[in-house]
C-alpha positions as CSV (number, residue, x, y, z in Angstrom):
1,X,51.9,99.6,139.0
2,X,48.3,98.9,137.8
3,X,47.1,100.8,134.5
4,X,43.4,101.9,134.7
5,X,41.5,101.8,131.9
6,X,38.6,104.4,131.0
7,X,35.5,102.5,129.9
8,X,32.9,103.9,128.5
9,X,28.9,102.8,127.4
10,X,25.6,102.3,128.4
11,X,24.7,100.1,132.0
12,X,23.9,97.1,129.5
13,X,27.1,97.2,127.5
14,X,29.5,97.8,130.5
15,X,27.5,94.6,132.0
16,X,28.0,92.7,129.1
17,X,31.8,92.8,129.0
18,X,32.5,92.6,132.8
19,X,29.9,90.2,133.8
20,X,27.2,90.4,136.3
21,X,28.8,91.9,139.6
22,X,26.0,90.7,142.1
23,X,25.6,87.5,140.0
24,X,29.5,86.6,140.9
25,X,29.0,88.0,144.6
26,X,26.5,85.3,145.0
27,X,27.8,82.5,143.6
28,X,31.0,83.6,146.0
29,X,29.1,83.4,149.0
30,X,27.5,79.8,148.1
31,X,30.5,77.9,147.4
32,X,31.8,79.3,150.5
33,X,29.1,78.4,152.7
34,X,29.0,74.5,150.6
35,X,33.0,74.4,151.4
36,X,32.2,75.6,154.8
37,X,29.3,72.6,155.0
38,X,32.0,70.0,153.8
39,X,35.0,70.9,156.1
40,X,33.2,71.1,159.1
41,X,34.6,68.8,161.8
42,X,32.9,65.2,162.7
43,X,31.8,65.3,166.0
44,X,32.7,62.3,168.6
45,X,30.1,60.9,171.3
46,X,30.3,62.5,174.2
47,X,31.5,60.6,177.2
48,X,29.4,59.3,179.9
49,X,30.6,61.6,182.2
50,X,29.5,64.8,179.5
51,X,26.1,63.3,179.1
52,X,24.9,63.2,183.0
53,X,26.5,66.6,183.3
54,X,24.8,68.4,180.4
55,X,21.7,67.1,181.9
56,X,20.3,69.8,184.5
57,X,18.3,67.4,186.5
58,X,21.7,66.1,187.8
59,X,22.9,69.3,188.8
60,X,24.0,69.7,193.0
61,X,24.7,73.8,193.6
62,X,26.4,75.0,196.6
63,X,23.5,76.4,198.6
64,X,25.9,79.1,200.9
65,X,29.2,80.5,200.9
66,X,31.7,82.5,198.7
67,X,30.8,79.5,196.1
68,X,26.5,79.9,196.4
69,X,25.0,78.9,193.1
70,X,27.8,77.4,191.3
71,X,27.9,73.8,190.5
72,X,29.4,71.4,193.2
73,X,31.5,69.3,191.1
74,X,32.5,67.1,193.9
75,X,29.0,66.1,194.7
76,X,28.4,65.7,191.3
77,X,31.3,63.0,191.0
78,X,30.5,61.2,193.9
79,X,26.6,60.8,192.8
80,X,27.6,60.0,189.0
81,X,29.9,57.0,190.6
82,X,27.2,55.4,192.7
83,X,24.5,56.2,189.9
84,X,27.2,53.8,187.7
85,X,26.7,50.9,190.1
C-alpha cells in the first residue's frame, strides 16, 4: 500500500523540493532518443541483385492479364543475368 502525503506551499516551494517536472520529462525523452541513436542496427550492402531491382529503370511489368502492372520477376532475372555478362 502506498501512503500519500498532503503537501502544501506556494508553486515555487513545491518546485523546489520535487524538482522541475518538465525539466526531468525532457531530459527523459533525450537520453532515450541518444540510446535509441546508439542501438540502432548497422546496415549491410545490399546485394547486387537489391541494387538493379531498387532501381526503377530496370523494372519489366506485365502489360495484360490477371497479373497487369505488377513486376515480372522472371523477366527481371533473365535481363539482370545477361546484364552480368
Amino acid at each position: 500500500m502506498i501512503a500519500l502525503v498532503k503537501i502544501e506551499g506556494t508553486l515555487d516551494e513545491i518546485r523546489e523540493l520535487m524538482g522541475d517536472v518538465k525539466r526531468t520529462g525532457r531530459a527523459v525523452k533525450s537520453t532515450t532518443k541518444k540510446v535509441a541513436k546508439a542501438a540502432k542496427k548497422t546496415t549491410r550492402k545490399l546485394s547486387s541483385w537489391q541494387r538493379y531491382i531498387r532501381n526503377k529503370s530496370n523494372h519489366i511489368k506485365f502489360k495484360r492479364g490477371d497479373k497487369k502492372g505488377r513486376l515480372d520477376l522472371k523477366a527481371m532475372s533473365r535481363a539482370f543475368k545477361r546484364s552480368k555478362k
